[in-house]
C-alpha positions in Angstrom: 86.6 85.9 109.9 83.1 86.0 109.3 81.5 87.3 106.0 80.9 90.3 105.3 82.8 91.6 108.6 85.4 94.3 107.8 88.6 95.6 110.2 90.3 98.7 109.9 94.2 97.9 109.5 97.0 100.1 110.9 97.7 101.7 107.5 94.1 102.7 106.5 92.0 105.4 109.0 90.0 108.4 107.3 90.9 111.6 109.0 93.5 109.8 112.0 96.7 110.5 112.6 99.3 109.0 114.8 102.9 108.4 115.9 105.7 105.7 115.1 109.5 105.8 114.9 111.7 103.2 114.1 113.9 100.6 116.7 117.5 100.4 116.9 117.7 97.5 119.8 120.9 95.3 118.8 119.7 92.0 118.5 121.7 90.0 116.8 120.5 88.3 113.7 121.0 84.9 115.8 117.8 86.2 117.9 114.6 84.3 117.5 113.8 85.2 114.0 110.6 84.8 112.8 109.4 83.5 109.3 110.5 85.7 106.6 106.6 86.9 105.8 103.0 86.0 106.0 101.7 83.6 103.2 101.4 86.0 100.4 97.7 83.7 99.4 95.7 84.7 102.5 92.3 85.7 101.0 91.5 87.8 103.9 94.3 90.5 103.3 94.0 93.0 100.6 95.5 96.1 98.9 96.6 98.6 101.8 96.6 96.1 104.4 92.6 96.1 104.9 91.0 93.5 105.9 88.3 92.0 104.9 85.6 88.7 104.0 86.9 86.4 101.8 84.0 86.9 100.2 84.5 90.9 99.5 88.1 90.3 98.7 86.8 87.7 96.1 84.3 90.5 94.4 87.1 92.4 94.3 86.4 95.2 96.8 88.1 97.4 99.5 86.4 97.5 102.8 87.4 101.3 103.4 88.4 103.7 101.3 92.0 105.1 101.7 92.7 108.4 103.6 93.7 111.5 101.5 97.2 111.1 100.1 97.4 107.0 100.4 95.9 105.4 97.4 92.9 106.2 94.9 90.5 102.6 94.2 92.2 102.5 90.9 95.6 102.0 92.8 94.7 99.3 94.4 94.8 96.7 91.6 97.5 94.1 92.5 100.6 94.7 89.6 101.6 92.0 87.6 104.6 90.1 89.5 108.5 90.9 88.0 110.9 88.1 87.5 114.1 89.3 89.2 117.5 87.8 88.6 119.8 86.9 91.4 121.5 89.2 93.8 124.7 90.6 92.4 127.8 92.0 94.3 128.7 95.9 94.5 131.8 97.4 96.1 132.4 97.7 99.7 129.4 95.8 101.5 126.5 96.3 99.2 124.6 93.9 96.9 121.8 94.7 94.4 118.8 92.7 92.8 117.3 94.1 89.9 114.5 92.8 87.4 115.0 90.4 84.9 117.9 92.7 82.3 115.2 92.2 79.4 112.6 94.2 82.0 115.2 97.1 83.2 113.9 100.0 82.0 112.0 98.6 79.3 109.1 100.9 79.6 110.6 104.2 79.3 114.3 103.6 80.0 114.2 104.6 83.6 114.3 102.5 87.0 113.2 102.7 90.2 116.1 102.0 92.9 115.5 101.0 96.8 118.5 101.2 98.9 117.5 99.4 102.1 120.7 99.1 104.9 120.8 96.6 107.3 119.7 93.1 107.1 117.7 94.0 103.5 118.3 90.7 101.9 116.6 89.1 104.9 113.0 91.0 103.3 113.7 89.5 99.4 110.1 88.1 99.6 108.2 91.5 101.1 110.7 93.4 98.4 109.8 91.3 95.6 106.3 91.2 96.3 105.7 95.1 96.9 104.5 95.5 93.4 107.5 98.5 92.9 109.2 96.3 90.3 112.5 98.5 91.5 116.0 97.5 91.6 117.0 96.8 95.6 120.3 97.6 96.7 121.0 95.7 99.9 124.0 96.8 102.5 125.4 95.8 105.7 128.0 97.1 107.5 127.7 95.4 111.3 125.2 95.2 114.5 125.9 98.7 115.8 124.8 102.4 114.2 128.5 103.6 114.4 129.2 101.1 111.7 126.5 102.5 109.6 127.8 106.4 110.0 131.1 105.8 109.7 130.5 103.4 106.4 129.2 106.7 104.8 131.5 109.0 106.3 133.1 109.7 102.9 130.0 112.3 101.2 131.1 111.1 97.8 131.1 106.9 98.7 126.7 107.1 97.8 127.1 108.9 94.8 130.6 106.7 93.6 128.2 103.5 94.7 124.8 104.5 93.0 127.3 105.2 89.4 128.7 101.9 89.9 124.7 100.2 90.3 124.1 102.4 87.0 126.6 101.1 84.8 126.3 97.6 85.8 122.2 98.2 84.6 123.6 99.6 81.6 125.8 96.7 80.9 123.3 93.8 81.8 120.4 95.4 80.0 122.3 97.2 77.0 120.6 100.3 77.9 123.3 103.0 77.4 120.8 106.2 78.4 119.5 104.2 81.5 118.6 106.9 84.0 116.9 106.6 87.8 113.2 107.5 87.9 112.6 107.3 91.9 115.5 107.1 94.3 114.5 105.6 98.0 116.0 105.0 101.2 115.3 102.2 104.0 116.8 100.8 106.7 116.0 98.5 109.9 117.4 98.8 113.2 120.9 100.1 113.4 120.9 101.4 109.5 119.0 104.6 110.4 122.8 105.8 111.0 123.8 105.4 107.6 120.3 107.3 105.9 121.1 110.0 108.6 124.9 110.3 107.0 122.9 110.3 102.7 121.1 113.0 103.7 122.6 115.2 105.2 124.3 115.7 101.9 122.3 118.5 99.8 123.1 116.6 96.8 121.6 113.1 97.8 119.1 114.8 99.6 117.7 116.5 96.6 117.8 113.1 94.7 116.0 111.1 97.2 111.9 111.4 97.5 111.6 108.3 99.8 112.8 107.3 103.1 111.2 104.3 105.1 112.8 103.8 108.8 111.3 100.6 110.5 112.3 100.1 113.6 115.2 102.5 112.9 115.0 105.8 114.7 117.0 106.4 117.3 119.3 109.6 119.2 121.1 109.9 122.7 119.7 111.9 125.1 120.5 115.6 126.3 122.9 115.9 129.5 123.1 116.1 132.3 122.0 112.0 131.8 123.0 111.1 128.0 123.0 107.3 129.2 119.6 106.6 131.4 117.5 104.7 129.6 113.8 106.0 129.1 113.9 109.8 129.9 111.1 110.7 127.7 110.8 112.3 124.4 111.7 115.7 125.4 115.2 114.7 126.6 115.9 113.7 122.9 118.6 115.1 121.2 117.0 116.4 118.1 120.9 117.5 116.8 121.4 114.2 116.4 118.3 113.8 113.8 118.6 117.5 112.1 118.4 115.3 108.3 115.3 113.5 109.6 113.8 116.3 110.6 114.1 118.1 107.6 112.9 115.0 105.5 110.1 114.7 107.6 109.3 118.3 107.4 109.7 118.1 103.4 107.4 115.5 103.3 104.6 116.7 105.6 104.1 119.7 103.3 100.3 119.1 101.4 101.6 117.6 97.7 104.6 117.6 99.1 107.5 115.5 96.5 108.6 113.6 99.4 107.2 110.5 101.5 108.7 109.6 104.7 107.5 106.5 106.7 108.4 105.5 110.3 107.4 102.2 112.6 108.6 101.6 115.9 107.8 99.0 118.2 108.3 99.6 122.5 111.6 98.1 123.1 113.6 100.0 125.2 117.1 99.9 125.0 119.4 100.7 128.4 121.3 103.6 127.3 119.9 105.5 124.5 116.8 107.2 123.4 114.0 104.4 122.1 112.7 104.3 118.8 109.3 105.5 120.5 110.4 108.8 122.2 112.7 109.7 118.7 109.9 109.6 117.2 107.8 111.6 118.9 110.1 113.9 119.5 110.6 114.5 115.6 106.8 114.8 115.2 106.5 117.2 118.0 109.0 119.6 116.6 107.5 119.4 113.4 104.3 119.6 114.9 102.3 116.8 113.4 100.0 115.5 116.1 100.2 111.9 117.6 97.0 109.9 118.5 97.1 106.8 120.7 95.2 103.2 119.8 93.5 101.6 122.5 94.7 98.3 123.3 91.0 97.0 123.2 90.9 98.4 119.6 91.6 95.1 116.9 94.4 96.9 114.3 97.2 95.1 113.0 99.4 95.0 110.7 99.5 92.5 108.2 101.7 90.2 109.9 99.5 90.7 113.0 101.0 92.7 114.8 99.3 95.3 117.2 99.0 99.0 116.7 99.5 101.5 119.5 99.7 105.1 117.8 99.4 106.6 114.5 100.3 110.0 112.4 100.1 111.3 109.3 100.3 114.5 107.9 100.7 114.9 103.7 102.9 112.2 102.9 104.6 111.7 106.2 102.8 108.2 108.0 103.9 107.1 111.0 103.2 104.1 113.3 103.9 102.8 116.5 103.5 99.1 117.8 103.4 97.2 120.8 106.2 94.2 121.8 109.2 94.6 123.5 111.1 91.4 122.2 113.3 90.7 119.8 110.9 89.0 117.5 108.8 92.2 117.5 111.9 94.1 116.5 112.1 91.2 113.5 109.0 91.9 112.5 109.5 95.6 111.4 112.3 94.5 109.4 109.3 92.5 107.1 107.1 95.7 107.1 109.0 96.7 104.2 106.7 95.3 101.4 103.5 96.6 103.1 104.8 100.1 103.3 105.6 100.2 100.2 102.7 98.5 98.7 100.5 101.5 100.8 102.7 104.4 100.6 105.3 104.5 97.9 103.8 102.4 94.9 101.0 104.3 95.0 102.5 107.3 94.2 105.1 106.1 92.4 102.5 105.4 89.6 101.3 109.0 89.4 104.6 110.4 89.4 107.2 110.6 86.9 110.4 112.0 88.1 114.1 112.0 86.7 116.6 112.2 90.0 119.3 111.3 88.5 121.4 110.1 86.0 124.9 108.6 85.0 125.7 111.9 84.1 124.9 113.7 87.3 122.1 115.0 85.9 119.5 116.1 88.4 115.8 117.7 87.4 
């Protein structure tokens, strides 16, 4: 890339907007995996995913500046890298990794926890390199989304599973009063079912401010024709997404308390709605505006891969992407550590909010 030479990357774009959802295609996790992320030392990525010289990333400097609601200049210093432990078992499908015990709420006693379903562990490097410093709790219940809803079919199994992750913190870092600062949601591909399931509980819902779906949006479509694949985004059935929409809704709000983040690529499965057309049917009933990129125009996402909408309305982003393979349906899975880096770290740092405690307590 020659000196001096900046592009604008598919998170950053002053006053843009555009679309994105997340993919539910079942590839199995035999299917042409890529690499599990870009080499971290690349000079010519920085901060939010802008690119520039190797000569302004060496000064130190950001190309653009952020759109409203993103990232000020002083959030864009790198944090200091977290020694983790190893990943330790929790009941009924779910592992966690937290920070070394002697870091675990040694600030203010609180943690940050990431609950990522499907294929999480798969993204340890993009987790561990986000810059959160949180403690990620990875599940996996199967290929398909019935798996997903039906794992979390119980309303009390989150709340009996994020008491056990507590008092197994507690115990490792001999923090009795150890509380959870930030509570987040992710999933890839099928696990979309089982954040649908979390919040549709008022409970969880009111304890979660994050939820990041890559590649993980999906609904059947209306009848007369629920199985005919591509219909279009107003055949959707939006019943089937009522929790996403009122997340998304929530978080669309200007200084709003909650951030929601969506990718999709443009794979389109045979008999159900694509990631693409649930998405744009969520933003269209919330009315947030979509804007197309033209395939001549040079975005990309860290890992290179090419941006065909965008949207963003308070701290709702959303963004769509070409590839209809399964390696492009990989990819999103490894899109995790950018978002967050751009989206959820960000304002994690200006915020300071107790969700939830051993106790139940919720403020």
């Amino acid at each position: 890339m020659t000196a001096g030479r900046t592009r604008l990357s598919w998170i950053n774009a002053r006053t843009r907007g555009a679309v994105a959802g997340a993919c539910f295609a079942l590839f199995t996790i035999a299917s042409s995996t890529p690499s599990a992320s870009a080499d971290s030392s690349e000079a010519s990525h920085v901060g939010l995913g802008v690119e520039v010289s190797r000569a302004t990333a060496a000064a130190g400097a950001h190309a653009l500046a952020p759109s409203a609601g993103v990232a000020t200049d002083a959030d864009l210093v790198a944090p200091a890298a977290v020694p983790y432990d190893k990943w330790r078992g929790l009941t009924g499908g779910c592992s966690y990794l937290a920070p070394k015990s002697e870091l675990i709420g040694a600030a203010d006693g609180n943690v940050d926890v990431l609950v990522h379903f499907h294929a999480g562990q798969m993204a340890e490097r993009q987790l561990k390199e986000s810059g959160t410093g949180a403690v990620f709790v990875s599940c996996g219940f199967g290929i398909g989304s019935g798996a997903y809803a039906e794992a979390f079919g119980n309303p009390h199994r989150f709340g009996r599973m994020v008491d056990e992750l507590v008092k197994n913190l507690s115990g490792t870092s001999k923090k009795v009063n150890l509380k959870v600062r930030h509570l987040a949601l992710a999933s890839w591909s099928a696990g979309f079912a089982a954040v649908g399931k979390i919040l549709g509980v008022d409970r969880y819902y009111a304890m979660i401010d994050t939820v990041i779906l890559n590649d993980s949006l999906h609904s059947q479509y209306m009848d007369p024709n629920p199985k005919t694949a591509a219909q279009g985004a107003e055949r959707v059935d939006l019943k089937m997404l009522r929790s996403f929409l009122r997340f998304a809704k929530d978080a669309a709000v200007p200084n709003g308390k909650k951030t929601m983040v969506m990718t999709h690529s443009a794979i389109i499965p045979p008999d159900y709605a694509t990631s693409t057309e649930a998405t744009k049917a969520l933003l269209t009933a919330i009315q947030v505006p979509t804007v197309p990129v033209n395939d001549r125009v040079d975005e990309t996402s860290w890992r290179g891969m090419s941006l065909s909408m965008r949207a963003d309305a308070g701290n709702l982003h959303a963004r769509g992407f070409r590839g209809r393979g399964p390696k492009d349906h990989f990819e999103h899975l490894y899109l995790i550590g950018e978002v967050l880096r751009s989206w959820v770290v960000p304002r994690w740092k200006r915020e300071d909010r107790l969700v939830y405690t051993l106790a139940g307590e919720q403020l």
